[in-house]
N, C-alpha and C positions, 0 to 999 in steps of 0.2 A: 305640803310640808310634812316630813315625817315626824312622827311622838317622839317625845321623847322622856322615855321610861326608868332612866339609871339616874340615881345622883351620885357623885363624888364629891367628897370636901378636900380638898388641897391647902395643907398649910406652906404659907410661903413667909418668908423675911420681909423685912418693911422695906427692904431697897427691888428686890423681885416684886413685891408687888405694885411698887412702884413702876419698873418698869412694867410689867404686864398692862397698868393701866395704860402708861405713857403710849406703848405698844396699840394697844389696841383702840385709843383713838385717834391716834394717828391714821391707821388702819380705815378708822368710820367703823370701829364697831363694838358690841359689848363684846367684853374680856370673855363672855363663856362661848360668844358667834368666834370670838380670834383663836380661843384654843380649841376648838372644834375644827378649827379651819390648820390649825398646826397637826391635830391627831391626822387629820386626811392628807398630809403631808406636802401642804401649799403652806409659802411664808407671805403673812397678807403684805400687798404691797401699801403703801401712805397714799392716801387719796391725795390729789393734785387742788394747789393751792387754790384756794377762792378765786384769787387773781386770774388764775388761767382761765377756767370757766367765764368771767367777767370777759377774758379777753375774745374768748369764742363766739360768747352769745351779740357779742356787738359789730363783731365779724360776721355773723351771721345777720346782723340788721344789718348793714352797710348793704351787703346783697340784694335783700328784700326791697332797699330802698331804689338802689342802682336798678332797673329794670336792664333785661339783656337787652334792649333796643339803643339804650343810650349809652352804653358803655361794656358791652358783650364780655372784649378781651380783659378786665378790671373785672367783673361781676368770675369768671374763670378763674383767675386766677387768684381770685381771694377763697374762691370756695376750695381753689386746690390748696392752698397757703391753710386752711384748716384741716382740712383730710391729713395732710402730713403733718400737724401738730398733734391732732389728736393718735394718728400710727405711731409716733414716736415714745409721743406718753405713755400708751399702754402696751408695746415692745418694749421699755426699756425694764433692763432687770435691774440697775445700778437705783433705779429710783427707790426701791424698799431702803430705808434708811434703818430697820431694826437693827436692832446689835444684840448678841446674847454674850454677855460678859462671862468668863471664865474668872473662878476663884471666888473667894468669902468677898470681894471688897465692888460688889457691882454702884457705891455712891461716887 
């Protein structure tokens, strides 16, 4: 991990920093790891609901349970049925839900 040697202080309005926070845990991360991540010129995307995760990991026991002797084509196709859940999640770009509001009135 590189040092990090500089500090800046940023004054912001209580509705930017509002967002900034909103922003950044949305993201999953502290506001100084998301505007680190905005200077290097990535918009962090929203981490994917709990839900999905929940939906994956039981996806993946179903598998584990399913041996491929008993049900090969099922045990396939579930593991493929996750592969393209999770490609999709992290191809898409529409999922960054940030917004940067234009103008004095970001509430």
């Amino acid at each position: 991990m590189e040092k990090k040697l500089f500090h800046y202080e940023v004054r912001l309005s209580k509705p930017e920093s509002r967002m900034l926070h909103n922003n950044a845990h949305l993201a999953g991360m502290l506001c100084s790891e998301y505007l680190r991540t905005l200077i290097k010129g990535f918009v962090p995307k929203q981490m994917p609901n709990k839900d999905f995760h929940d939906v994956l990991q039981r996806l993946n026991k179903i598998c584990l349970k399913l041996s491929e002797e008993q049900n090969p084509r099922l045990v396939r196709e579930i593991r493929k049925t996750v592969k393209q859940l999770q490609e999709l999640y992290f191809n898409m770009d529409s999922v960054c839900t940030i917004q940067f509001e234009k103008g004095g009135n970001a509430e």
